[in-house]
C-alpha positions as CSV (number, residue, x, y, z in Angstrom):
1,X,0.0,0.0,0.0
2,X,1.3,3.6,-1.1
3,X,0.3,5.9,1.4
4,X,-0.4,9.2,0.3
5,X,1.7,12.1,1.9
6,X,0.1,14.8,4.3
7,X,0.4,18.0,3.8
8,X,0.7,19.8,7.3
9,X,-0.6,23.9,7.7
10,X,0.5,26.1,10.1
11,X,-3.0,26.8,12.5
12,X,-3.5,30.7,12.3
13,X,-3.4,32.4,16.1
14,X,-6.5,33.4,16.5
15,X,-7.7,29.6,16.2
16,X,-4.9,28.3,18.1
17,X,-6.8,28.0,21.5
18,X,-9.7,25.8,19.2
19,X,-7.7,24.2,16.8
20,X,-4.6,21.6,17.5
21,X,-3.9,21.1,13.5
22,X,-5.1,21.3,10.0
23,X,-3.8,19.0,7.3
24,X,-4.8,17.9,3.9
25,X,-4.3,14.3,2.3
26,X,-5.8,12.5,-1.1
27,X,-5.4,9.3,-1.6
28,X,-4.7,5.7,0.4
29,X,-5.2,6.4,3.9
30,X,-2.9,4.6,6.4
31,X,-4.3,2.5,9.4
32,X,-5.1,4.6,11.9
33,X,-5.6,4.6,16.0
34,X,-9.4,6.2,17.3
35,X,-8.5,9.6,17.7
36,X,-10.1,10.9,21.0
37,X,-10.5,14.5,19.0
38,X,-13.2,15.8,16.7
39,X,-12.3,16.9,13.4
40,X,-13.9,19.3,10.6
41,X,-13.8,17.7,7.1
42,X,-13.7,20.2,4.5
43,X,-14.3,18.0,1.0
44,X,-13.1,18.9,-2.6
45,X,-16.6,20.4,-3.4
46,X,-17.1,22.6,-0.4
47,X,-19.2,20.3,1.5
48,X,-18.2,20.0,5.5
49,X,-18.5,16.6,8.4
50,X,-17.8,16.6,11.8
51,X,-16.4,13.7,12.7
52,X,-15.6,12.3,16.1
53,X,-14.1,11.6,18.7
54,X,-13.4,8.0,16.7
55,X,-14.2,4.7,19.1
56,X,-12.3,2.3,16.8
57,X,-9.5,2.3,13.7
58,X,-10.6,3.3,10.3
59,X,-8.6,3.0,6.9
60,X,-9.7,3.4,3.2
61,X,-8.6,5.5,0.3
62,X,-9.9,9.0,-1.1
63,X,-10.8,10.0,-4.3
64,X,-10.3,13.4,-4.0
65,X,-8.5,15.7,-1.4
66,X,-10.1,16.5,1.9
67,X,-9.0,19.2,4.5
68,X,-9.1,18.2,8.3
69,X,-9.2,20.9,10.9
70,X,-8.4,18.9,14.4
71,X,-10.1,20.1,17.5
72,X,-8.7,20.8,20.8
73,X,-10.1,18.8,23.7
74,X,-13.2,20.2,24.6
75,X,-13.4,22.6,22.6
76,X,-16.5,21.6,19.9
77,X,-18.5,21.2,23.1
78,X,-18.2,25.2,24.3
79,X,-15.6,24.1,27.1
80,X,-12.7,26.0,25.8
81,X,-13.6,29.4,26.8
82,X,-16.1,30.1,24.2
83,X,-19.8,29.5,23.0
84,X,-18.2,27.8,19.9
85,X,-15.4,26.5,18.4
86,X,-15.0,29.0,15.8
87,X,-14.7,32.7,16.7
88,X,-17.8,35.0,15.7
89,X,-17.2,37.7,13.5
């Protein structure tokens, strides 16, 4: 299996208290731990999931690119400060 590389972005400050790390991958996905976190899934066509917090290892491929934007612990919920995980305005 060919794994497809990952291509890491720096999280901008004024996200950094919500956000723990944004990356984007196409491809064959490696096998993977459950991932306590919650993650935005920004797809190829604009279309968004939340996903999480992952109870058991998931693999597969991807026909197009996807964007993840991890969560901080707690922090989807309101229990990072905030109302919400993404600042108003």
């Amino acid at each position: 299996m060919s794994v497809s590389p990952v291509h890491t972005y720096l999280v901008p400050a004024d996200l950094a208290d919500r956000v723990s790390r944004m990356w984007r991958r196409s491809g064959e996905l490696p096998p993977a731990l459950p991932q306590p976190s919650v993650d935005l899934l920004v797809f190829a066509d604009g279309s968004l999931w939340l996903a999480g917090p992952e109870t058991e290892a998931r693999t597969g491929s991807l026909t197009e690119p996807l964007t993840e934007v991890r969560s901080r612990p707690g922090c989807p919920s309101g229990s990072c400060g905030g109302d919400s995980w993404w600042p108003s305005g």
